[in-house]
C-alpha positions in Angstrom: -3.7 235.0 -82.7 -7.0 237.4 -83.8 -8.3 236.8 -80.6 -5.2 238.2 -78.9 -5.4 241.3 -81.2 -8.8 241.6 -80.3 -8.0 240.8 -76.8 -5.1 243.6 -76.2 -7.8 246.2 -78.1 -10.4 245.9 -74.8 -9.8 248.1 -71.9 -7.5 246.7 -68.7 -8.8 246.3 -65.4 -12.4 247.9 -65.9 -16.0 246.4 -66.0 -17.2 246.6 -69.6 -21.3 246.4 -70.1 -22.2 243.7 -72.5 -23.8 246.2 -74.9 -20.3 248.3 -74.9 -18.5 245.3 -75.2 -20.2 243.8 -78.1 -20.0 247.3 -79.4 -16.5 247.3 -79.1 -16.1 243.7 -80.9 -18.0 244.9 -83.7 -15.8 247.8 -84.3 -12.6 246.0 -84.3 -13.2 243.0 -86.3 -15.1 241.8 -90.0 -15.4 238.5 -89.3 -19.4 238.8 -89.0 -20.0 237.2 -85.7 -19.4 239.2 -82.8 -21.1 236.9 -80.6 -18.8 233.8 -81.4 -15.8 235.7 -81.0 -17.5 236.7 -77.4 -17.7 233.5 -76.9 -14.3 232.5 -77.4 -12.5 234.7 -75.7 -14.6 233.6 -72.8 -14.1 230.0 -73.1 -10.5 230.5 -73.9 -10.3 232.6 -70.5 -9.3 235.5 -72.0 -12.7 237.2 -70.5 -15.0 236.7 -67.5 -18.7 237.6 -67.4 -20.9 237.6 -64.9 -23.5 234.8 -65.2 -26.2 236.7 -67.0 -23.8 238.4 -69.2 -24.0 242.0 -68.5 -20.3 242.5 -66.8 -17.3 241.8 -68.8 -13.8 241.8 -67.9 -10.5 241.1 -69.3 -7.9 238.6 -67.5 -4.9 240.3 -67.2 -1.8 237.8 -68.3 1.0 237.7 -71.1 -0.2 236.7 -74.5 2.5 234.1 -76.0 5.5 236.4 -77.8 3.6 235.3 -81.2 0.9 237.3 -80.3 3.0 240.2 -78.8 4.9 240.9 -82.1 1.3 240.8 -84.0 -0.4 243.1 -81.7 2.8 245.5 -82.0 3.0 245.2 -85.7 -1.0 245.8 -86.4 -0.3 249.0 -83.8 2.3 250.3 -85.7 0.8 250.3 -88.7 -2.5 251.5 -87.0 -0.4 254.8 -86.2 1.1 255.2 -89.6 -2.2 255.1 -91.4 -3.8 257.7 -88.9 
């Protein structure tokens, strides 16, 4: 499900660098290992990258209604903190 969060937090439809993207991974998580997490949402096909790993870009599909009400709910209170 974190991956999901993480997920719905990287921009749609747009080539990320991999220096912005790991940027971007650090900044939205404190699990300690932005590479692994990287990783994962590649090998969970959440991501593609190019070969060398300089292009990233997120697959576009429904995360499982789990995930939805998580990503709403961490939002939410996202805006009520601001």
């Amino acid at each position: 499900l974190c991956l999901w969060v993480l997920w719905s937090r990287i921009p749609a439809r747009q080539v990320i660098g991999g220096q912005d993207f790991d940027a971007l991974l650090k900044a939205n998580h404190l699990f300690g290992d932005h590479a692994l997490i990287r990783r994962w949402l590649c090998d969970y096909a959440m991501m593609t990258r190019t070969p060398d790993g300089r292009e990233y870009r997120r697959v576009e599909q429904c995360p499982p209604a789990v995930a939805l009400e998580l990503i709403r709910m961490l939002s939410r209170d996202q805006r009520l903190s601001v």
